[in-house]
PyMOL Python script that loads the backbone (N, CA, C, O; Angstrom):
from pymol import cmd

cmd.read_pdbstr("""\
ATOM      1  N   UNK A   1       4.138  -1.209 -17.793  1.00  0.00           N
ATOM      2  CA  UNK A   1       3.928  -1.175 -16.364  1.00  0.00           C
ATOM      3  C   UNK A   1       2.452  -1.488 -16.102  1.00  0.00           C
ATOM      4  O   UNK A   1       1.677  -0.535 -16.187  1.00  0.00           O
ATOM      5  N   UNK A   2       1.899  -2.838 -15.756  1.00  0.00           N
ATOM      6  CA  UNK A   2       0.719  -3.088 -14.898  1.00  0.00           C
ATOM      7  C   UNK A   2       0.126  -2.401 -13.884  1.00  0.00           C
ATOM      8  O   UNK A   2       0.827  -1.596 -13.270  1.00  0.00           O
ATOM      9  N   UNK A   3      -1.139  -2.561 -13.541  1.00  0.00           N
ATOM     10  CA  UNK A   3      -1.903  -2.579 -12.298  1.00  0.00           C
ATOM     11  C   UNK A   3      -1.201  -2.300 -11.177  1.00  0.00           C
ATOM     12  O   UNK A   3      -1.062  -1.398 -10.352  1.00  0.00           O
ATOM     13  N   UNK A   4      -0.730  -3.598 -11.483  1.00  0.00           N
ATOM     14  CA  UNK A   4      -0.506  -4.507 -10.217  1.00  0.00           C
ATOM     15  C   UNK A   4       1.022  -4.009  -9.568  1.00  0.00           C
ATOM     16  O   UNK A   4       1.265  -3.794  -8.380  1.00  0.00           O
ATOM     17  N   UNK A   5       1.972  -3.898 -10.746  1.00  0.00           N
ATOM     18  CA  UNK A   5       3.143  -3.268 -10.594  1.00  0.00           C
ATOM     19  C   UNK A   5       3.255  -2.000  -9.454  1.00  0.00           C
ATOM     20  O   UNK A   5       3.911  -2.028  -8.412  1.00  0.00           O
ATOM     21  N   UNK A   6       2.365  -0.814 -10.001  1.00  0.00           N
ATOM     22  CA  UNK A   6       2.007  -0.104  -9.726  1.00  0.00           C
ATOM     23  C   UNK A   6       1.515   0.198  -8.390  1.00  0.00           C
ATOM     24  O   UNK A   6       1.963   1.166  -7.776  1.00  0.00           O
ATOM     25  N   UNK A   7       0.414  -0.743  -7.782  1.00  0.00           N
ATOM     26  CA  UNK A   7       0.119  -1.231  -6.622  1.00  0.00           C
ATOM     27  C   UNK A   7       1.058  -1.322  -5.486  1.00  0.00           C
ATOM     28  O   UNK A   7       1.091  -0.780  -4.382  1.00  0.00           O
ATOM     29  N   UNK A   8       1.864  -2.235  -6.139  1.00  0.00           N
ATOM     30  CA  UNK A   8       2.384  -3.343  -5.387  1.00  0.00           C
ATOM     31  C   UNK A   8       4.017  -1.747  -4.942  1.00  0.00           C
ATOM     32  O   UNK A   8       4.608  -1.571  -3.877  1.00  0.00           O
ATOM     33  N   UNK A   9       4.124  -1.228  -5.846  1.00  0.00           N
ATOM     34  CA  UNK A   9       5.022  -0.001  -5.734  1.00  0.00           C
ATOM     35  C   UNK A   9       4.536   1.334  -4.441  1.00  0.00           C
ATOM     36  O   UNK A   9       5.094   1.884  -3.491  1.00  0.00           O
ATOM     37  N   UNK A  10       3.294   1.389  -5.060  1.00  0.00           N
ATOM     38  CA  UNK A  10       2.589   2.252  -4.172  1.00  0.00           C
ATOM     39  C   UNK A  10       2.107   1.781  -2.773  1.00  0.00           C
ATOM     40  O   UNK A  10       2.120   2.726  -1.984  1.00  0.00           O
ATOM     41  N   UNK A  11       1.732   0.741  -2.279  1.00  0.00           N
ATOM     42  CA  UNK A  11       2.230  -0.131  -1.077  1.00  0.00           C
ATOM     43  C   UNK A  11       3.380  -0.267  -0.261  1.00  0.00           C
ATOM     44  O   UNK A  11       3.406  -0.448   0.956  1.00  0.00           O
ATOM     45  N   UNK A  12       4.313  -0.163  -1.034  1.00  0.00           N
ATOM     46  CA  UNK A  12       5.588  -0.476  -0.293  1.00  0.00           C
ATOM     47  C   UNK A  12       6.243   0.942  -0.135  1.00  0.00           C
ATOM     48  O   UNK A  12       7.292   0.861   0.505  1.00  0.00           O
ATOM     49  N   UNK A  13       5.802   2.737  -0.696  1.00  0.00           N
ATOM     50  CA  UNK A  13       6.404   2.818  -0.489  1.00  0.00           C
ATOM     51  C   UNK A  13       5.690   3.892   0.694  1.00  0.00           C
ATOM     52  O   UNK A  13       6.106   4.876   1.306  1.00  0.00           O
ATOM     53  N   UNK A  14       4.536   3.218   0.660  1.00  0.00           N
ATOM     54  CA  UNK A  14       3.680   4.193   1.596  1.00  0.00           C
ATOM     55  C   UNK A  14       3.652   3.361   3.065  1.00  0.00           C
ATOM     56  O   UNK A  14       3.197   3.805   4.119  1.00  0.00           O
ATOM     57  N   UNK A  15       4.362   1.813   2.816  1.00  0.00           N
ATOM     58  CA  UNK A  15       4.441   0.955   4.124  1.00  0.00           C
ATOM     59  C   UNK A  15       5.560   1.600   4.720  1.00  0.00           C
ATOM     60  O   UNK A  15       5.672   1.604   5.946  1.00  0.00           O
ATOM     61  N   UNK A  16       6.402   2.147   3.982  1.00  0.00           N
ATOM     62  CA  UNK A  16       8.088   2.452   4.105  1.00  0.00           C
ATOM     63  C   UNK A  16       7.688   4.100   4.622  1.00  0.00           C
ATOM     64  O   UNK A  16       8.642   4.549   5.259  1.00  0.00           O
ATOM     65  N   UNK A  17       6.835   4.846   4.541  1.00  0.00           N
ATOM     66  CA  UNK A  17       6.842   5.929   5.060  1.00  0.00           C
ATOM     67  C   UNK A  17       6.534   5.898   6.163  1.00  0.00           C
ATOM     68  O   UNK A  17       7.280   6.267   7.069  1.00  0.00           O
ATOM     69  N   UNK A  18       5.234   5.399   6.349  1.00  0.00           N
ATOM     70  CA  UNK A  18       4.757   5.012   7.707  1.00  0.00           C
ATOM     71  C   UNK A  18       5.438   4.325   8.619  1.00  0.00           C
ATOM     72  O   UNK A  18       5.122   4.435   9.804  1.00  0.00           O
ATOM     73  N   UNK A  19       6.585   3.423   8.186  1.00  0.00           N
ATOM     74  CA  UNK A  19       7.250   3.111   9.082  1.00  0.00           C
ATOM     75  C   UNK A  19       8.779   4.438   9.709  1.00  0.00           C
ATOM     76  O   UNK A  19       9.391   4.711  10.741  1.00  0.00           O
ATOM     77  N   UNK A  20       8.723   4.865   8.245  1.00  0.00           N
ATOM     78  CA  UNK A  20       9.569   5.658   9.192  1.00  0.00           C
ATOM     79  C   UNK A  20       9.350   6.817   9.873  1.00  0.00           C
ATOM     80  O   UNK A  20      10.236   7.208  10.632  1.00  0.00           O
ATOM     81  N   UNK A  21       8.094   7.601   9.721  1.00  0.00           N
ATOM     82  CA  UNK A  21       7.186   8.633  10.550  1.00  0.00           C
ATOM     83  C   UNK A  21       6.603   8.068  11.704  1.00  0.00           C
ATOM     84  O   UNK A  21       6.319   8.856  12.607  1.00  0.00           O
ATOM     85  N   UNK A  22       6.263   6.345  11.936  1.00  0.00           N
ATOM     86  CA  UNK A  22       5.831   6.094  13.211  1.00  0.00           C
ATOM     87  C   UNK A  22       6.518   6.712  14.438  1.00  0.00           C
ATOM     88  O   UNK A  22       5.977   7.507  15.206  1.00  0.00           O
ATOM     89  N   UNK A  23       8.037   6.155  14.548  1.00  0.00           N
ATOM     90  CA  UNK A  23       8.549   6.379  15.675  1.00  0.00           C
ATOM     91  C   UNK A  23       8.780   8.180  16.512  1.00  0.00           C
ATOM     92  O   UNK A  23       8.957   8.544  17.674  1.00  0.00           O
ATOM     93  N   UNK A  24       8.635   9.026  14.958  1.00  0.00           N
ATOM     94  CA  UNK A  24       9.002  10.525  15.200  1.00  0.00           C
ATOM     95  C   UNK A  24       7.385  10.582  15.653  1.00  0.00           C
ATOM     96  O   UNK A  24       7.236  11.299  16.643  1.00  0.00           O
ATOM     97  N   UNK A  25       6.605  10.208  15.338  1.00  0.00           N
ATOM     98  CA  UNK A  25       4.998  10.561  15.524  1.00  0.00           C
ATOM     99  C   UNK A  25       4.863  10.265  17.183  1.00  0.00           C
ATOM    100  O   UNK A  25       4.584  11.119  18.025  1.00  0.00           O
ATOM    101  N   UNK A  26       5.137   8.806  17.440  1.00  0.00           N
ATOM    102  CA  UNK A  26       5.359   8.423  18.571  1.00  0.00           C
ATOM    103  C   UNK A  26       5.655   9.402  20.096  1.00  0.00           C
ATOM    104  O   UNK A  26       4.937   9.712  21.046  1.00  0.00           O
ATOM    105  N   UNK A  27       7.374   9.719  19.656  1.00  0.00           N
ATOM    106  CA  UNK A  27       7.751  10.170  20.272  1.00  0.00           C
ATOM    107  C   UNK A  27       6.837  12.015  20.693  1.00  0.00           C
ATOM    108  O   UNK A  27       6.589  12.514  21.790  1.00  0.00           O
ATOM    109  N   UNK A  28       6.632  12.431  19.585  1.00  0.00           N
ATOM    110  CA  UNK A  28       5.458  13.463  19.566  1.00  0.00           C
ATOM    111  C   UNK A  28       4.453  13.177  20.327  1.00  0.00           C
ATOM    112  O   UNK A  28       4.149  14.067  21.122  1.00  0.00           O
ATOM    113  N   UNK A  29       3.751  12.099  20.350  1.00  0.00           N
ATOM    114  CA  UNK A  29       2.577  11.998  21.090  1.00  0.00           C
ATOM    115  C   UNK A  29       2.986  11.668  22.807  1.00  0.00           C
ATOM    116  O   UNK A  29       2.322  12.238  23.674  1.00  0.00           O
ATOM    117  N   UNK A  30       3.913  10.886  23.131  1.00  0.00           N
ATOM    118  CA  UNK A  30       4.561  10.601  24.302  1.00  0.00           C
ATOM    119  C   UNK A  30       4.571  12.095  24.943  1.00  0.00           C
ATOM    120  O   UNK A  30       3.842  12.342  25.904  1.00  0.00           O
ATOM    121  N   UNK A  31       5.202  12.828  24.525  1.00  0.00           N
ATOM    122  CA  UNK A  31       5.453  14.091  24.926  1.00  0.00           C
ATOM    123  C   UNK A  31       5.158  15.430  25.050  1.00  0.00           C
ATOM    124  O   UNK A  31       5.730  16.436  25.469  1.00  0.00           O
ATOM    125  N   UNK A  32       3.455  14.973  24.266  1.00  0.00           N
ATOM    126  CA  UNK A  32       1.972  15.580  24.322  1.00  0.00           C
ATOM    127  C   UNK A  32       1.870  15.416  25.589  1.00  0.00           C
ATOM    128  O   UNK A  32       2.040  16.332  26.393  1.00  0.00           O
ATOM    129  N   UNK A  33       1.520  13.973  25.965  1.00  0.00           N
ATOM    130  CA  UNK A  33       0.822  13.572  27.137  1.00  0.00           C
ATOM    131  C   UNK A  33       1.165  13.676  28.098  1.00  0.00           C
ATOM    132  O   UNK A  33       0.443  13.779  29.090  1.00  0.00           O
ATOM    133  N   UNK A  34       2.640  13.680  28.078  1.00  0.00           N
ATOM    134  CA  UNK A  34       3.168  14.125  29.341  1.00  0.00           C
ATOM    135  C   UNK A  34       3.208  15.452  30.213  1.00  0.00           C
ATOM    136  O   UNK A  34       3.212  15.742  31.409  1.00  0.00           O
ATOM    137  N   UNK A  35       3.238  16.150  28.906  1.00  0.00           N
ATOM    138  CA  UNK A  35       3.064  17.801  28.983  1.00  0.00           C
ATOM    139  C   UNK A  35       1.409  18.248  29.617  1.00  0.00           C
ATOM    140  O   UNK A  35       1.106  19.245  30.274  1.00  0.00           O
ATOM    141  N   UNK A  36       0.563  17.157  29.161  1.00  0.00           N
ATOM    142  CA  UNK A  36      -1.242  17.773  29.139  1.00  0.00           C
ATOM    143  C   UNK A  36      -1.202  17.014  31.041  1.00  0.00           C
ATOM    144  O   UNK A  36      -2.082  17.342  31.837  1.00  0.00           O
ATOM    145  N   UNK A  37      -0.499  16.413  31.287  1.00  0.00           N
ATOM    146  CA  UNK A  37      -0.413  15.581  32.213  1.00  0.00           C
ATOM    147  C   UNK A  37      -0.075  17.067  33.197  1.00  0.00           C
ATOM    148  O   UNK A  37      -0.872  17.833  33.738  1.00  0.00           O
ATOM    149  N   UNK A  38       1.135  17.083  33.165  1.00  0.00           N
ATOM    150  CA  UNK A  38       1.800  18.039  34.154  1.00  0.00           C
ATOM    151  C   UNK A  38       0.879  19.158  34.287  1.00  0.00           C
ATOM    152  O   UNK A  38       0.775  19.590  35.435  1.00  0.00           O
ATOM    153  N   UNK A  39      -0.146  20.005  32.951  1.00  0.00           N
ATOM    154  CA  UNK A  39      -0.721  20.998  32.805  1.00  0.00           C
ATOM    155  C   UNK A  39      -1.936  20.510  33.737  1.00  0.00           C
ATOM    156  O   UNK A  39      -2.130  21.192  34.743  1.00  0.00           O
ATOM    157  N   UNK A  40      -2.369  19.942  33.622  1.00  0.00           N
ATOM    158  CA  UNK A  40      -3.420  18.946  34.545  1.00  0.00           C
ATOM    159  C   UNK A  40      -3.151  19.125  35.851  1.00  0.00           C
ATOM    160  O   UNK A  40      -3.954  19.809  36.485  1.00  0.00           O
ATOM    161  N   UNK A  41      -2.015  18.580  36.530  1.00  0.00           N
ATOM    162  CA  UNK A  41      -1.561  18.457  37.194  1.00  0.00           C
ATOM    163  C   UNK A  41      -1.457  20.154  38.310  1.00  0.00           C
ATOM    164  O   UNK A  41      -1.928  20.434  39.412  1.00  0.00           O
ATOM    165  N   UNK A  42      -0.589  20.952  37.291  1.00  0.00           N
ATOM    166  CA  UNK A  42      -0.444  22.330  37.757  1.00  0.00           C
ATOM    167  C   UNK A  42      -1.368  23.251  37.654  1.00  0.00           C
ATOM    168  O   UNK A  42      -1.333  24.298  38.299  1.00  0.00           O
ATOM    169  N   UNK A  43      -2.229  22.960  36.877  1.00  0.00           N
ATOM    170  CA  UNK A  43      -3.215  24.089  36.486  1.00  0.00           C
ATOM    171  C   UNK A  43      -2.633  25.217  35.426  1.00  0.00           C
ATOM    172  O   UNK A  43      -3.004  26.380  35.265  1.00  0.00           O
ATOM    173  N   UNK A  44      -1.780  24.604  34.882  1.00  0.00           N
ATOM    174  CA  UNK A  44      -1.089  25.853  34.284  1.00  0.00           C
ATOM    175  C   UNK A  44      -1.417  25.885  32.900  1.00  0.00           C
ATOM    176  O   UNK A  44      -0.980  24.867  32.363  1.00  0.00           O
ATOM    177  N   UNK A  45      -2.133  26.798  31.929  1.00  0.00           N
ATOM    178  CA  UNK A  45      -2.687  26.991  30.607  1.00  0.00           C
ATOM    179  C   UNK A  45      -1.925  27.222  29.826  1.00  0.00           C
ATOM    180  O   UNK A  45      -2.364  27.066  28.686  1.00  0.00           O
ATOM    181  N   UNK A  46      -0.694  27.615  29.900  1.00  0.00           N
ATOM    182  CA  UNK A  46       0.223  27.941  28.920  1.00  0.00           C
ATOM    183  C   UNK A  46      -0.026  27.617  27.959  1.00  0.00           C
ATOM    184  O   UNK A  46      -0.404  26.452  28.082  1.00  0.00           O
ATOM    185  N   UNK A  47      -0.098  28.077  26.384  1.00  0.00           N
ATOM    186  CA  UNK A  47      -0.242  27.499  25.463  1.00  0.00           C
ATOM    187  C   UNK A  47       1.159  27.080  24.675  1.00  0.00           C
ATOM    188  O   UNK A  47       1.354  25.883  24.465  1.00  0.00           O
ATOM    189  N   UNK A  48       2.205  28.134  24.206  1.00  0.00           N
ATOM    190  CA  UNK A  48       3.153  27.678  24.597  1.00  0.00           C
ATOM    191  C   UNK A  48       4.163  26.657  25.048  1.00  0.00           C
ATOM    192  O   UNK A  48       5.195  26.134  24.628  1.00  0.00           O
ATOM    193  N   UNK A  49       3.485  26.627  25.960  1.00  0.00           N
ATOM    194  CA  UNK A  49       4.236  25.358  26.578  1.00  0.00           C
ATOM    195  C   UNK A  49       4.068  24.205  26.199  1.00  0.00           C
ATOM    196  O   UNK A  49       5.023  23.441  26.342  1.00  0.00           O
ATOM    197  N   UNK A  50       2.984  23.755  25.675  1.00  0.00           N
ATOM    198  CA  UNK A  50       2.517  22.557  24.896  1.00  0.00           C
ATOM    199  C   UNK A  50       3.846  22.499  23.713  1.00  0.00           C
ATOM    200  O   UNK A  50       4.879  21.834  23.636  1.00  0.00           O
ATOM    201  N   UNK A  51       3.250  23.499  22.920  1.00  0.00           N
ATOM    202  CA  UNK A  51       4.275  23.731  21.521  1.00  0.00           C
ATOM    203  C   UNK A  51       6.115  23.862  21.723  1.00  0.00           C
ATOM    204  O   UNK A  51       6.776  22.824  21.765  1.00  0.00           O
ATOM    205  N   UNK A  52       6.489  24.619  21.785  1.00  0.00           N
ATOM    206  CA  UNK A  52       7.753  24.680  22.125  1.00  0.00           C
ATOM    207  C   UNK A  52       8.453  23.053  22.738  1.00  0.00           C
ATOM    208  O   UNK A  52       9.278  22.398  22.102  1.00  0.00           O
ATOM    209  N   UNK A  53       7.943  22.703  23.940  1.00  0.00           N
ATOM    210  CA  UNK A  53       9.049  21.241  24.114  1.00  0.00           C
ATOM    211  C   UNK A  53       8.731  20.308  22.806  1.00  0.00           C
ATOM    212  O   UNK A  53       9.699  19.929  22.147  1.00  0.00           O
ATOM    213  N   UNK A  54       7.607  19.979  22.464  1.00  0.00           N
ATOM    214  CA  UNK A  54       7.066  19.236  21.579  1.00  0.00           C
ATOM    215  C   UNK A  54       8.219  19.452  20.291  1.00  0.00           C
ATOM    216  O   UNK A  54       9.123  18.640  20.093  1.00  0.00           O
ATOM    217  N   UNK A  55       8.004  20.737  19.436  1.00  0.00           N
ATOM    218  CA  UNK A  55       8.976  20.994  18.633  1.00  0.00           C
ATOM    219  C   UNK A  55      10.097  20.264  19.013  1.00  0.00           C
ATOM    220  O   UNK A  55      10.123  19.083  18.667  1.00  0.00           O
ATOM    221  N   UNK A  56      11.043  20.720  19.659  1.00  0.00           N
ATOM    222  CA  UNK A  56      12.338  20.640  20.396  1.00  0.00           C
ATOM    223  C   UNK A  56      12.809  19.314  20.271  1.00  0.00           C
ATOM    224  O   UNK A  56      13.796  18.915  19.652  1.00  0.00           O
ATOM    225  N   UNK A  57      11.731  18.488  21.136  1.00  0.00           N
ATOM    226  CA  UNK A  57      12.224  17.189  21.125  1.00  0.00           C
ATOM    227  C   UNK A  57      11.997  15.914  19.602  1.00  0.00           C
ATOM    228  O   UNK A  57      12.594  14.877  19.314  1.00  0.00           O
ATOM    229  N   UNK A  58      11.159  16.464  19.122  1.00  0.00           N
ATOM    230  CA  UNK A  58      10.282  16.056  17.669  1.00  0.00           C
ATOM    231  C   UNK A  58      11.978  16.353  16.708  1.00  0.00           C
ATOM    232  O   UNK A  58      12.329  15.532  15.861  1.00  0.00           O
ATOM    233  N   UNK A  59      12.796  17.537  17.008  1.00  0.00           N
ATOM    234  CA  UNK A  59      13.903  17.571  16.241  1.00  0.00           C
ATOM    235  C   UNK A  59      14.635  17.087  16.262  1.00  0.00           C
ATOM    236  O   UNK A  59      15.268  16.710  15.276  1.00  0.00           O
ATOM    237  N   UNK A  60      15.049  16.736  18.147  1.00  0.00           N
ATOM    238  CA  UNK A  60      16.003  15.829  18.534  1.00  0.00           C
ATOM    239  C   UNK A  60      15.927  14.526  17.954  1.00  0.00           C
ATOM    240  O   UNK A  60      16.892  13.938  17.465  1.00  0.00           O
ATOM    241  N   UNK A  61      14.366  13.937  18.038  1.00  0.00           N
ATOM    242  CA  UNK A  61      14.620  12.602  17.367  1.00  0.00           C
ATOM    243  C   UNK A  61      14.471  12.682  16.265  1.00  0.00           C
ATOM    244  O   UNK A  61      14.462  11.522  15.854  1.00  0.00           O
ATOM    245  N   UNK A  62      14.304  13.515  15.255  1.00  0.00           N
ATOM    246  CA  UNK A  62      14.474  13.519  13.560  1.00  0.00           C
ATOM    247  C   UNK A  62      16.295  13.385  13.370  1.00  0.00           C
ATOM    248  O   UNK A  62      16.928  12.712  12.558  1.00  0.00           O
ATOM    249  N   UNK A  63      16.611  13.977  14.071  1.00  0.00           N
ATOM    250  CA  UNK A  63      18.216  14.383  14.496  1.00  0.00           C
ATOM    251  C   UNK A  63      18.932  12.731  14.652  1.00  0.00           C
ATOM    252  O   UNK A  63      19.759  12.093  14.001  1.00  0.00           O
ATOM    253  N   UNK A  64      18.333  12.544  15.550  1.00  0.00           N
ATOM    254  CA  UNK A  64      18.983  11.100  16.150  1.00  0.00           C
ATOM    255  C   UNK A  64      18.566  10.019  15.076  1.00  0.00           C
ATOM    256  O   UNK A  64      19.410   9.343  14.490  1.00  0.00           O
ATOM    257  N   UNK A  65      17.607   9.935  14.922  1.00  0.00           N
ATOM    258  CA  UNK A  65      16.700   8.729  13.636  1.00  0.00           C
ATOM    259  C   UNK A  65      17.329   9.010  12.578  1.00  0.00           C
ATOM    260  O   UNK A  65      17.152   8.008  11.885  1.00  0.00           O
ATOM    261  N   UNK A  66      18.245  10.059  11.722  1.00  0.00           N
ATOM    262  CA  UNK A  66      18.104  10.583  10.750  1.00  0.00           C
ATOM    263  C   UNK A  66      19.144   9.217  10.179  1.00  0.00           C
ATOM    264  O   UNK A  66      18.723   8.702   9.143  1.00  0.00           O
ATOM    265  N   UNK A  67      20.201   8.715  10.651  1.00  0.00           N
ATOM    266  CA  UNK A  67      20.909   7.882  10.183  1.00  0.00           C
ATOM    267  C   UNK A  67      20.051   6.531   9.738  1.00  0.00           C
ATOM    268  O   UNK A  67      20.375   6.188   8.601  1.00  0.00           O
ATOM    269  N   UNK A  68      19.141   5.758  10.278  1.00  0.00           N
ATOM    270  CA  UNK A  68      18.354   4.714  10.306  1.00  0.00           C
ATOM    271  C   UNK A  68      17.212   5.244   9.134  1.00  0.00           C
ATOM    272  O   UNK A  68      16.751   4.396   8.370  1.00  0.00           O
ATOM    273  N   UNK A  69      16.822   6.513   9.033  1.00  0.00           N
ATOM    274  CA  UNK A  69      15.707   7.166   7.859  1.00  0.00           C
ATOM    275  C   UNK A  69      16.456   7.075   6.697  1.00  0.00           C
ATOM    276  O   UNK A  69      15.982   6.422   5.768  1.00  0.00           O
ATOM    277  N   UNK A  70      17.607   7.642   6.566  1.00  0.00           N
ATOM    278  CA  UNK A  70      18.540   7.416   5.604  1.00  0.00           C
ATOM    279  C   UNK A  70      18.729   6.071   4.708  1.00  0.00           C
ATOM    280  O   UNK A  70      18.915   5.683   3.555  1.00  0.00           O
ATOM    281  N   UNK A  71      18.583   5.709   5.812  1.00  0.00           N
ATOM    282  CA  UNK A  71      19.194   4.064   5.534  1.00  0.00           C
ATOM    283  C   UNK A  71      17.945   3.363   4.508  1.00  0.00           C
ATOM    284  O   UNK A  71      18.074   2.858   3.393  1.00  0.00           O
ATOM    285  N   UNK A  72      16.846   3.526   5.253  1.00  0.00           N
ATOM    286  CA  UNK A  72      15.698   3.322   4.645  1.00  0.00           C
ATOM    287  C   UNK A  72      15.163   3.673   3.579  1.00  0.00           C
ATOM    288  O   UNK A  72      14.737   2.851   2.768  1.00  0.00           O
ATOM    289  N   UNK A  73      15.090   5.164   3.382  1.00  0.00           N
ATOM    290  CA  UNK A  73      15.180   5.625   1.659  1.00  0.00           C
ATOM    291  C   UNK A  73      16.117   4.943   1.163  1.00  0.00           C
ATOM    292  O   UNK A  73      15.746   4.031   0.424  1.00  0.00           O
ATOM    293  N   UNK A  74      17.481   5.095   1.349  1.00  0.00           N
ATOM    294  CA  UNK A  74      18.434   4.748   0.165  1.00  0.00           C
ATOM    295  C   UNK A  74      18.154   3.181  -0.027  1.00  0.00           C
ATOM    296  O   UNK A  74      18.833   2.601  -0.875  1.00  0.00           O
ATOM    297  N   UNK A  75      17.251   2.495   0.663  1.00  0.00           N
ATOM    298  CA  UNK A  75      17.359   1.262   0.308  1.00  0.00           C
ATOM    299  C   UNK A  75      16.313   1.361  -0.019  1.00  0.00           C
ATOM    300  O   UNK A  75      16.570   1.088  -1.192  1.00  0.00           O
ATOM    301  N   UNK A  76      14.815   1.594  -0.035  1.00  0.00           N
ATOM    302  CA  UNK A  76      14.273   2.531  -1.188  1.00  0.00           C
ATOM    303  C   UNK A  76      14.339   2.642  -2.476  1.00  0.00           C
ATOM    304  O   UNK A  76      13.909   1.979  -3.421  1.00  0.00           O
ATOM    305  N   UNK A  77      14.975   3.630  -2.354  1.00  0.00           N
ATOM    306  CA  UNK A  77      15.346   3.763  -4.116  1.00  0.00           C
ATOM    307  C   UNK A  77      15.892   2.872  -4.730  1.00  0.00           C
ATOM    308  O   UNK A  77      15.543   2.573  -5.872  1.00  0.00           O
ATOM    309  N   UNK A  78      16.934   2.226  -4.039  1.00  0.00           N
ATOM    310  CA  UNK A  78      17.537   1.290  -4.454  1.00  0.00           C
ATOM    311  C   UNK A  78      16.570   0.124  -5.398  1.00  0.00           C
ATOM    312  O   UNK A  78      16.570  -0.090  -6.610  1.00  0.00           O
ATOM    313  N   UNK A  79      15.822  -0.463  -4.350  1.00  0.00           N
ATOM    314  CA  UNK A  79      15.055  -1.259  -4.317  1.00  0.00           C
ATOM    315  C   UNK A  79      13.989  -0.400  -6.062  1.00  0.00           C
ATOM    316  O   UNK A  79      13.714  -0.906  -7.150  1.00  0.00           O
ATOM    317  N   UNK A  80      13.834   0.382  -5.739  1.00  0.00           N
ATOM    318  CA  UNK A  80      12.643   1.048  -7.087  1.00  0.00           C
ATOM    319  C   UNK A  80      13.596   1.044  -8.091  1.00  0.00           C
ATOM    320  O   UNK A  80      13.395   0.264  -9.022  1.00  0.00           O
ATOM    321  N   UNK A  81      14.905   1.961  -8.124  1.00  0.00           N
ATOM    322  CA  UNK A  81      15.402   1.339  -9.763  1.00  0.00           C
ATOM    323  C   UNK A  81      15.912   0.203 -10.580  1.00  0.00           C
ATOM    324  O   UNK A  81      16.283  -0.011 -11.734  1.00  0.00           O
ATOM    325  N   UNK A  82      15.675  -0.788  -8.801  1.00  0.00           N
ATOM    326  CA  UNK A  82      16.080  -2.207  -9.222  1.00  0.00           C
ATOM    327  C   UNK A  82      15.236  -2.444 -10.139  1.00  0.00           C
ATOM    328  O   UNK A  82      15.688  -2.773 -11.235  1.00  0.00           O
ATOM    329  N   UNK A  83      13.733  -2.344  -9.952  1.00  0.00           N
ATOM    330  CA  UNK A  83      12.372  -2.473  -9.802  1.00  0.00           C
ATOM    331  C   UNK A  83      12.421  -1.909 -11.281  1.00  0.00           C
ATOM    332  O   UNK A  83      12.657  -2.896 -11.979  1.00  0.00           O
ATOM    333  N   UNK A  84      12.310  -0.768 -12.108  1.00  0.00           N
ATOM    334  CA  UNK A  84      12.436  -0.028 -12.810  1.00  0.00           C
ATOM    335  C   UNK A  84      12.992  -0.629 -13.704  1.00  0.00           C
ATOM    336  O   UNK A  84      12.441  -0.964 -14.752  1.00  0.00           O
ATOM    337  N   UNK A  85      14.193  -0.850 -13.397  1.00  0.00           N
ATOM    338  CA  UNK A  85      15.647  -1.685 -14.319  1.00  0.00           C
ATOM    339  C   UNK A  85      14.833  -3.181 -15.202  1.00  0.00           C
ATOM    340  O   UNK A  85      14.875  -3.528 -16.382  1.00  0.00           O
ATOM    341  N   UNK A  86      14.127  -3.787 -13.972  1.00  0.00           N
ATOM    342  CA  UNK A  86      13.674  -4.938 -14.747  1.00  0.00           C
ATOM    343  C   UNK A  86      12.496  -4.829 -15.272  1.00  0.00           C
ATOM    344  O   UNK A  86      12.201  -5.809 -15.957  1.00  0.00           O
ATOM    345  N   UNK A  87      11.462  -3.766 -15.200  1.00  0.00           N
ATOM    346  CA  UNK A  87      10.546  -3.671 -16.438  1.00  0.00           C
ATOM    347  C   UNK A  87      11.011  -2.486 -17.258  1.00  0.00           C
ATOM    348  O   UNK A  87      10.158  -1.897 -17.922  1.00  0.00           O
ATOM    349  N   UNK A  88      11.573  -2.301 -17.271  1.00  0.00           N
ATOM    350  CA  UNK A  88      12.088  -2.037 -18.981  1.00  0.00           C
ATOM    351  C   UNK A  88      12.748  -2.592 -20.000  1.00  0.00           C
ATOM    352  O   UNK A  88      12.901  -2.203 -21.157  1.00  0.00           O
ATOM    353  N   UNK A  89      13.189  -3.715 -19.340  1.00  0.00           N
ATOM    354  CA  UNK A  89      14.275  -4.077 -20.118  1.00  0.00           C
ATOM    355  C   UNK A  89      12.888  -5.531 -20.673  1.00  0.00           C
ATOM    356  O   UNK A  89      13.191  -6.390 -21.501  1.00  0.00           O
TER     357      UNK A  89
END
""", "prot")
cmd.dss("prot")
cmd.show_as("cartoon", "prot")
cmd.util.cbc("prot")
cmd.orient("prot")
């Protein structure tokens, strides 16, 4: 196993994480702002209140994404013991 192998492994599978934590991150931050917005808005300090919807909805879309995340690891791995398969042999 090369450098480069190695690299080129550790690249893809840290491109492949980041792609699939963008959209849950996303949706997290959307729903920061909206929340600091309204708090703004009302004057209201709750701390609380920040945390709790945030959670909530951060699950919903782990929940909803989880089929498409799936999809992505298993093609993933796939892809690595392909990967695997042909330098050993």
């Amino acid at each position: 196993m090369t450098e480069e192998l190695v690299i080129e492994i550790l690249k893809e599978v840290f491109f492949t994480v980041f792609v699939i934590l963008l959209p849950i991150l996303g949706v997290s931050l959307v729903i920061g702002i909206i929340i600091s917005i309204f708090q703004a808005a009302t004057s209201i300090q709750e701390m609380t209140l920040t945390f709790v919807p945030k959670i909530l909805i951060t699950a919903l879309a782990i929940i909803f994404l989880l089929p498409w995340i799936m999809d992505k690891m298993i093609a993933m791995t796939n892809k690595m013991f392909t990967m695997f398969i042909t330098v050993i042999k």
